[in-house]
N, C-alpha and C positions, 0 to 999 in steps of 0.2 A: 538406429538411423535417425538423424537429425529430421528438423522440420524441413530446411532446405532440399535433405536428398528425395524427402520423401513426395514435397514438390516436383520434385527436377522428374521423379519418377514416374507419377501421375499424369506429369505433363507427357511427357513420351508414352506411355499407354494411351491416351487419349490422342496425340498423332496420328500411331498406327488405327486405332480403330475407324478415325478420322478418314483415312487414304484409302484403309479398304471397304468403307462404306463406298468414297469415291469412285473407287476402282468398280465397285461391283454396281454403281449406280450406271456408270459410262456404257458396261458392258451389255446391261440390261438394254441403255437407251438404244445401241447399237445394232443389238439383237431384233429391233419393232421389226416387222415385216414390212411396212407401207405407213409413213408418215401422214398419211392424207387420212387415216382412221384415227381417232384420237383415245380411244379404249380399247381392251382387251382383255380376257378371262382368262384364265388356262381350265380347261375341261380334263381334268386327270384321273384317272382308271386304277380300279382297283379288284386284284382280281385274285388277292393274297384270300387269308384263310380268314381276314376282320372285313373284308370285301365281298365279292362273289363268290369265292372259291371255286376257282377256276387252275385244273394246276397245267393243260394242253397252251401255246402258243397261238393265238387267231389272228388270222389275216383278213384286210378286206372286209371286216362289219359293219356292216350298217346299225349304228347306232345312235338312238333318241336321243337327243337332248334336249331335256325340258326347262324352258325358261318363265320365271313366276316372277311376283314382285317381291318376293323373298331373296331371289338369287341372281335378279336381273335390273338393270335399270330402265327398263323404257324409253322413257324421257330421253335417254344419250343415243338413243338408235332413231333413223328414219320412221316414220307415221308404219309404213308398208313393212319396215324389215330389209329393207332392201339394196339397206348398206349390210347386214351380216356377210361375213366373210371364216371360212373355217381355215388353217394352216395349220399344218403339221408340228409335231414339236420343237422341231430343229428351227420351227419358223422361216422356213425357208420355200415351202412347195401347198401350192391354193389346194383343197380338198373338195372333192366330188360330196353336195350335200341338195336336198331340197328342204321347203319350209311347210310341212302342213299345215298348221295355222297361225296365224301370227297378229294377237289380238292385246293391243296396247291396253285397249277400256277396259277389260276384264284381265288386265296384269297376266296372260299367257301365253305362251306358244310351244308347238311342238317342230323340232328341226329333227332330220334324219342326217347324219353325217357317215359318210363310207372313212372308216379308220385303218389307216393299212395294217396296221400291230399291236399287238397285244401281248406282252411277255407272260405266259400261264405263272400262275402264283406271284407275280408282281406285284409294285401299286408304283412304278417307276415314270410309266406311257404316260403320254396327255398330249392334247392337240390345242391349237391358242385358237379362239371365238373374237374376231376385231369386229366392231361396229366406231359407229358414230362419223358417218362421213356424209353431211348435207348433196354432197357434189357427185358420190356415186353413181355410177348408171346402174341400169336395171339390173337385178342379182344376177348373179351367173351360177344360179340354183342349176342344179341338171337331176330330172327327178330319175331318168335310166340310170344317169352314169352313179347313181349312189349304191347301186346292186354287179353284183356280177355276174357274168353271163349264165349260171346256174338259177339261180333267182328269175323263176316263170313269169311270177305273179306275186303280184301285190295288193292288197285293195284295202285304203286306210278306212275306208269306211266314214269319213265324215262330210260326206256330201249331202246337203239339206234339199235335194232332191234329183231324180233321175236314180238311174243304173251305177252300182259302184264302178269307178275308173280305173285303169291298171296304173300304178307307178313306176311300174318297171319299163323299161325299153321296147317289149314285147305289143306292145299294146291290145292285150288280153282282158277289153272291158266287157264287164256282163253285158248279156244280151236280151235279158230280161230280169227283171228284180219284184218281186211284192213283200213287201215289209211297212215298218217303221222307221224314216230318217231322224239324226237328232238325238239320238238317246243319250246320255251321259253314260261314259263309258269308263274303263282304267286307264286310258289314252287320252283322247278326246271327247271325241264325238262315235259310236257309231250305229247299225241299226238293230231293231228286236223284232223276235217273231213271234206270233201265237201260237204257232203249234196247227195251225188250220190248212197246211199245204204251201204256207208263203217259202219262197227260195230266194237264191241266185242262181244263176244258168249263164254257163262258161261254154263259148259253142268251142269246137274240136281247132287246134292249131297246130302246126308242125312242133312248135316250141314246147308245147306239153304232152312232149315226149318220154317216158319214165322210162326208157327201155335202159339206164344206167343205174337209175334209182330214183328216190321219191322222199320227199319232205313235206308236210303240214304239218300248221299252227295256228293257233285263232286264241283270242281272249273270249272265255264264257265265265255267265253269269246265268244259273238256271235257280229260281226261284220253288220248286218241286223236281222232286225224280220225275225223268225220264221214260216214255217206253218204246226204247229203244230209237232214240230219233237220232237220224244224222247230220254230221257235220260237211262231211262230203261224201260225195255219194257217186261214183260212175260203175257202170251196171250196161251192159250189152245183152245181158240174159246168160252168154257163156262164161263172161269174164269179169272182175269185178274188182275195184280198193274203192272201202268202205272204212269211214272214219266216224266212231258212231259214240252214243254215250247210253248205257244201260243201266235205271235208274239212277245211280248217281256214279256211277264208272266209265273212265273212256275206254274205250277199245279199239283194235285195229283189226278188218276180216280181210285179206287175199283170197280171192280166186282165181285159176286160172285153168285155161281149158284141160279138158283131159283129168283132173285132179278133184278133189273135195275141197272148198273152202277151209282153210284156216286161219283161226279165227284167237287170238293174243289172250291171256288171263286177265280178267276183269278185277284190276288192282286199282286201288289211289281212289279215295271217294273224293268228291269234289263237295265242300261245305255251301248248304243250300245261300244264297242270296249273298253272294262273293263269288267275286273275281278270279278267275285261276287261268294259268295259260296251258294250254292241251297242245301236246306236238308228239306226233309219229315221224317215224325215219324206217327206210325201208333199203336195202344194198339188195342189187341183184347180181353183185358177183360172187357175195360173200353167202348171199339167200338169207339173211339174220334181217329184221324189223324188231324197230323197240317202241315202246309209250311211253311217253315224259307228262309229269304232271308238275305244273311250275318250276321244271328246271331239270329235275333228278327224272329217272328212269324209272318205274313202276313193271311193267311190266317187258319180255324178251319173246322172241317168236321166230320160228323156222320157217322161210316160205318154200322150199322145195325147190324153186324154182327164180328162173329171172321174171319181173312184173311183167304183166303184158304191156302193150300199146293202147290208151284211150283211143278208143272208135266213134264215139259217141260224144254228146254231150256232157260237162260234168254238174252236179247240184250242190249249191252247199243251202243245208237247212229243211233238205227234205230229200226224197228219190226225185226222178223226175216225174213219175206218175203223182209224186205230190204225198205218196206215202211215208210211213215213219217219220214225221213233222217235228222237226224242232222247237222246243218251246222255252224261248232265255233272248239270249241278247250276246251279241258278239261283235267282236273289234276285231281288227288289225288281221284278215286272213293272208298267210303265205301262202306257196309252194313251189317247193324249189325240184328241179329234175335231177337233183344227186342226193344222197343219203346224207343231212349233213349230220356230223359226230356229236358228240353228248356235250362240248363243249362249248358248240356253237349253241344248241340251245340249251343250255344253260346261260348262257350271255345274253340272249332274246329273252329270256323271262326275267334275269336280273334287271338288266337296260331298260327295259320296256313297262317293268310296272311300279305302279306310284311310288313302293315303297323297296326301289331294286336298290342295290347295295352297287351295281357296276360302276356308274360316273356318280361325279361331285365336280361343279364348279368354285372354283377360288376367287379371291380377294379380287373385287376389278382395279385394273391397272390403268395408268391416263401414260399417253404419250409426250413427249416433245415438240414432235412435228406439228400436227393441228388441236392436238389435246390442249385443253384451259386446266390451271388449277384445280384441286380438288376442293378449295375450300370456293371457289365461285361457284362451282359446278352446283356443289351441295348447295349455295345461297339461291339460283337457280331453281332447284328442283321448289325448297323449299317456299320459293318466289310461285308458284305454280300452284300452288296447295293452299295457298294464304284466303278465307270466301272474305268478302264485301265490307264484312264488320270491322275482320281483323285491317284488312287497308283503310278501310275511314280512320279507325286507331292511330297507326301507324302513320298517315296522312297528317292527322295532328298532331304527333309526334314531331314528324319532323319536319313540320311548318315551327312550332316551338321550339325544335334544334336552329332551324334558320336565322329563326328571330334573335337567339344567344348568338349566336355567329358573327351576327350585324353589330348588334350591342359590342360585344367583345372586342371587334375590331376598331368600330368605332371611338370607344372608350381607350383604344389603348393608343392608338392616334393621336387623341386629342393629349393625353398624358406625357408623350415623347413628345409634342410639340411643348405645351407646356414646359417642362424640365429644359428645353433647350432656349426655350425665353427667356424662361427665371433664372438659367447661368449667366445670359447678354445682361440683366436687368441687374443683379447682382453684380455683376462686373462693375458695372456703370455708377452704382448705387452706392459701392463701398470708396467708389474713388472722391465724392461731393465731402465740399467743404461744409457749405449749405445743403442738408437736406432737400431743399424746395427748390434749388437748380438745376434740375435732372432737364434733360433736354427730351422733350415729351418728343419730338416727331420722329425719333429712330424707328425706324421700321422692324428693327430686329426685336424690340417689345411687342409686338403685335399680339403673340399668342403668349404672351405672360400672366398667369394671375398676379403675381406680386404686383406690377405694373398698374395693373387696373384698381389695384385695393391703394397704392399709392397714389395712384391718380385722384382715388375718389380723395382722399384727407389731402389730397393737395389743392381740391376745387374748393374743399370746406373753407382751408385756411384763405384760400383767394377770395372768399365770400365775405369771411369775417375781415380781410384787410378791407375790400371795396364798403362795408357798412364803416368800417372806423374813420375811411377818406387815408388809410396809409399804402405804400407799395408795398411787393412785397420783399425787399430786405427791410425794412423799420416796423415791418408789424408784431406787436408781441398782444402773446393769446396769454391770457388770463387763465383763473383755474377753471372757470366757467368755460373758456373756447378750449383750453384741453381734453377734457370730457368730452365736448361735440368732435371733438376731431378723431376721438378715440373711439368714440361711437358710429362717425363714420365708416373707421379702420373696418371695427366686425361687423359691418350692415353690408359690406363690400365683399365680406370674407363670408358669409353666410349665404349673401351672391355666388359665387364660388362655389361651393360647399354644393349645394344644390343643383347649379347644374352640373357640377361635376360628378353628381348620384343621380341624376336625371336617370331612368331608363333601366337603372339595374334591378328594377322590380322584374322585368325582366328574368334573369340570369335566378333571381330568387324562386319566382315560380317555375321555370324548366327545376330548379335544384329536388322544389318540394310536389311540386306536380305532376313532373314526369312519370317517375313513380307510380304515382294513382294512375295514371292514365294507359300507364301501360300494365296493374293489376286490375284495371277496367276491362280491359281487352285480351287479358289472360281468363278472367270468370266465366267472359262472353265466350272465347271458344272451349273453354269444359264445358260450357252449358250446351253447344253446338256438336260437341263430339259423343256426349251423352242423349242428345236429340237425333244425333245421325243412326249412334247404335240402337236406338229404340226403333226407328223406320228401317231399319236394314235388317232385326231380327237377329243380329248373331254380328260380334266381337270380327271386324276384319280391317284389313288395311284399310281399306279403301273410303272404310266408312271413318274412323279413327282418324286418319291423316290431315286433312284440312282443318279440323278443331283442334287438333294439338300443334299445328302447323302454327296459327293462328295465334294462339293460346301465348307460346312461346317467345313466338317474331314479335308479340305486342309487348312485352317483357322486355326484349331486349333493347327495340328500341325506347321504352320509356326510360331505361337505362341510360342508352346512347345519347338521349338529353340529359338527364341526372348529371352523371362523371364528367361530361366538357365544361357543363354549367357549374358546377362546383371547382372545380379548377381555375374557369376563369376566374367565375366570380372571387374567388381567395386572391389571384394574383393580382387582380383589380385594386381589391380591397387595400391589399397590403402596398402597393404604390400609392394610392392614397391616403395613407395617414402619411405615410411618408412626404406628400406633398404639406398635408394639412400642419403635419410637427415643423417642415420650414417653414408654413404662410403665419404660425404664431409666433417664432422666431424672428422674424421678420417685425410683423406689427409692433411685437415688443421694442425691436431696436428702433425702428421707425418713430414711434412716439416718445420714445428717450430722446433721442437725438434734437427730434425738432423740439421738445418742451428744453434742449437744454441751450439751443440755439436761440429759438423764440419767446422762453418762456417769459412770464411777470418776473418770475424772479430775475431771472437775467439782465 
């Protein structure tokens, strides 16, 4: 294949790829949900066997999504959050979500989103996360509608004071609480006990009704075995679900009247001072209850019987006589009034802890509609991060950019003027019989150097006629008035010369300063980002960001003077010799002419 075809080839390859970049970019843009958001993530599930492994189909979960300054931008979303917006994958339908926390300064937040599907063994699902809309109204978080009518109770647990609050629909908030708010948890926030009688206390509601079946879950953290303290606890004296942990085992005990407590095999240790999620499930059609210990089943159990009905009050973190006391720290309680399957929790323990394998957010995407550039956006953020130092830099910077600017335009002004005089002047010049007849008052010399350097050896020669008493067609110069007249030529041109370099000290210093001034301001913020990680104790965004911010932006712009200022100043330069190689041209025929016109010899 010749070189031609192999063009010809290349070219058409590069077409098609061309159209379907187009194609698929149109499709994308058309696909946004709501233009008035100007970002958007896609939140995609994975629930294959490199994921959760999860191999049942889920509907309707409420699922975490945690947002960090690792996988989120802040900065593009409202102060509040309260432009997030969750949609489906098809991008077509708003989703049932609320925001537990949502904390810009500390780069976090925790969102629940209800996800209606889930393909078991998947990784296909994902739901799109829109932010960044100044103009939004208040979220349309719904903290019920993110649970299904199954789903009792909820209680995130990060409330810094007061009774935990229910998030479900139900409004099933403790009615009394003694603990610890605040704690750092696997989640967020939530509270720990001593082990001294402290609880929560859940008074009796229609809603926490088990007579179909029964669901708890909680994130614990127990620093020692156990003896025997509960997680939840409801107890009548006849009748009893008991959710308990024996030294370092969960377990599950049924009682129910008429019968002997049974009570689940003490399987799955939980490793002291870690996080692990505990969840029982209990069917009262099927009479089967299981233990799950972060996800997988540990333990299987017969209840004989369907649950009873709570009559009573329920505990979590002790009885309610305050016996068998908890002692750890716990997140995130459920409980739901149906037995849910091994798959749903396994997806709660995937989803929900730090290091679940369920969600992953992608690439953020900018829109068309009110989305800016990706590359302002970024200058932007970076604008935001820059401390005091690096702007006074960059301040000088590009006060020095401005200056070259000035200069350069300036200069290049006066240069096109010039050149369009010295054509008129030239013109005029080559047409004289007599040198020294030039008709001084045309206006179109005005901005000529040649003109002015002929003017000055033309005032000479008029000098030395008026000392001799001759005019000037009968004066002739000597070799002695040649010389002064020739020395006027380059006293004129040296005039010239000079202000025509006026200023480009200028354009010299951004070339060789800039530079420094912006590896001034690069030192200054290592030195600032290495000061911040020393006060902050440990290696983080947060601390990092503004010193290398800084560090960077001071860089570029001492660049950003450098490269114009060298540019110009070359383009400058090189029009000026250019002018300089015709004003010696010039001189040269100038003082021939008239020595050959005026001269002695003559």
């Amino acid at each position: 294949m010749n070189l031609r075809g192999m063009l010809n080839r290349f070219a058409g390859m590069a077409g098609v790829i061309l159209l379907l970049t187009f194609m698929v970019n149109v499709s994308r843009a058309d696909a946004w949900w709501d233009a008035k958001w100007q970002y958007r993530k896609k939140v995609a599930f994975d629930l294959s066997e490199k994921g959760a492994n999860i191999k049942e189909n889920l509907t309707d979960v409420p699922v975490l999504v945690r947002l960090h300054s690792g996988n989120f931008s802040f900065s593009n979303a409202k102060k509040d959050g309260t432009d997030l917006r969750f949609v489906s994958g098809d991008d077509k339908v708003p989703l049932k979500f609320h925001i537990e926390k949502f904390d810009p300064k500390l780069g976090m937040a925790l969102v629940w989103v209800r996800v209606p599907q889930m393909a078991g063994g998947g990784n296909q699902d994902s739901v799109w996360l829109y932010y960044g809309n100044e103009s939004a109204p208040g979220t349309l978080e719904e903290s019920g509608g993110t649970y299904d009518v199954s789903q009792v109770l909820v209680y995130h647990l990060g409330e810094a004071e007061g009774a935990p609050k229910d998030a479900t629909a139900n409004a099933n908030h403790a009615s009394t609480f003694a603990g610890t708010h605040g704690t750092a948890t696997a989640i967020g926030n939530g509270y720990s006990f001593k082990g001294t009688g402290e609880m929560i206390v859940v008074q009796r509601s229609p809603s926490l009704n088990f007579a179909k079946g029964f669901s708890f879950s909680t994130w614990v953290k127990i620093d020692q075995p156990q003896n025997d303290a509960r997680l939840f606890s409801w107890d009548d004296g006849k009748q009893s679900i008991v959710v308990g942990i024996d030294q370092d085992r969960p377990y599950l005990r049924v009682g129910i009247s008429g019968k002997p407590p049974v009570v689940s095999d003490k399987k799955g240790a939980l490793k002291l001072k870690s996080w692990h999620h505990v969840a029982v499930t209990a069917d009262s059609e099927k009479q089967m209850a299981a233990v799950y210990l972060d996800g997988r089943q540990v333990s299987a159990l017969n209840i004989f019987a369907a649950l009873p009905a709570p009559a009573v009050e329920i505990a979590i973190g002790a009885t309610m006589n305050g016996q068998n006391a908890f002692a750890g720290e716990l997140d995130e309680v459920e409980i739901s009034s149906v037995a849910r399957s091994a798959s749903w929790i396994t997806a709660a323990a995937e989803g929900q802890g730090p290091d679940g394998k369920l969600m992953a957010l992608q690439q953020e995407e900018s829109g068309k509609g009110g989305g800016e550039n990706l590359t302002i956006r970024l200058i932007k953020v970076t604008a935001r991060s820059i401390t005091f130092d690096g702007w006074a830099i960059i301040g000088l910077c590009t006060f020095m950019l401005l200056m070259a600017a000035g200069v350069f335009i300036s200069k290049f002004t006066r240069i096109q003027k010039i050149k369009k005089g010295n054509e008129a002047f030239l013109e005029s010049f080559n047409g004289l019989h007599d040198p020294l007849e030039l008709d001084q008052e045309d206006d179109s010399f005005e901005n000529s150097s040649l003109f002015r350097i002929y003017k000055a050896g033309h005032n000479q020669v008029m000098h030395w006629a008026e000392k001799h008493g001759t005019g000037q067609e009968d004066v002739v110069l000597t070799t002695s008035a040649m010389n002064i007249f020739r020395a006027s030529l380059d006293r004129a041109n040296s005039d010239e010369v000079r202000k025509m370099n006026a200023w480009m000290i200028v354009l010299t210093l951004g070339i060789s300063g800039g530079p420094f001034w912006g590896l001034l301001g690069t030192v200054w913020g290592v030195m600032n980002t290495f000061a911040s990680l020393a006060e902050a104790g440990e290696a983080n965004l947060s601390a990092i960001a503004p010193g290398v911010a800084s560090a960077l932006a001071c860089t570029l712009f001492g660049l950003f003077v450098a490269i114009p200022a060298l540019f110009a100043y070359s383009f400058l330069v090189l029009h000026m010799k250019n002018i300089n190689v015709e004003t010696r041209h010039f001189i040269e025929e100038y003082a021939l002419r008239v020595e050959g016109f005026h001269g002695e010899e003559a």
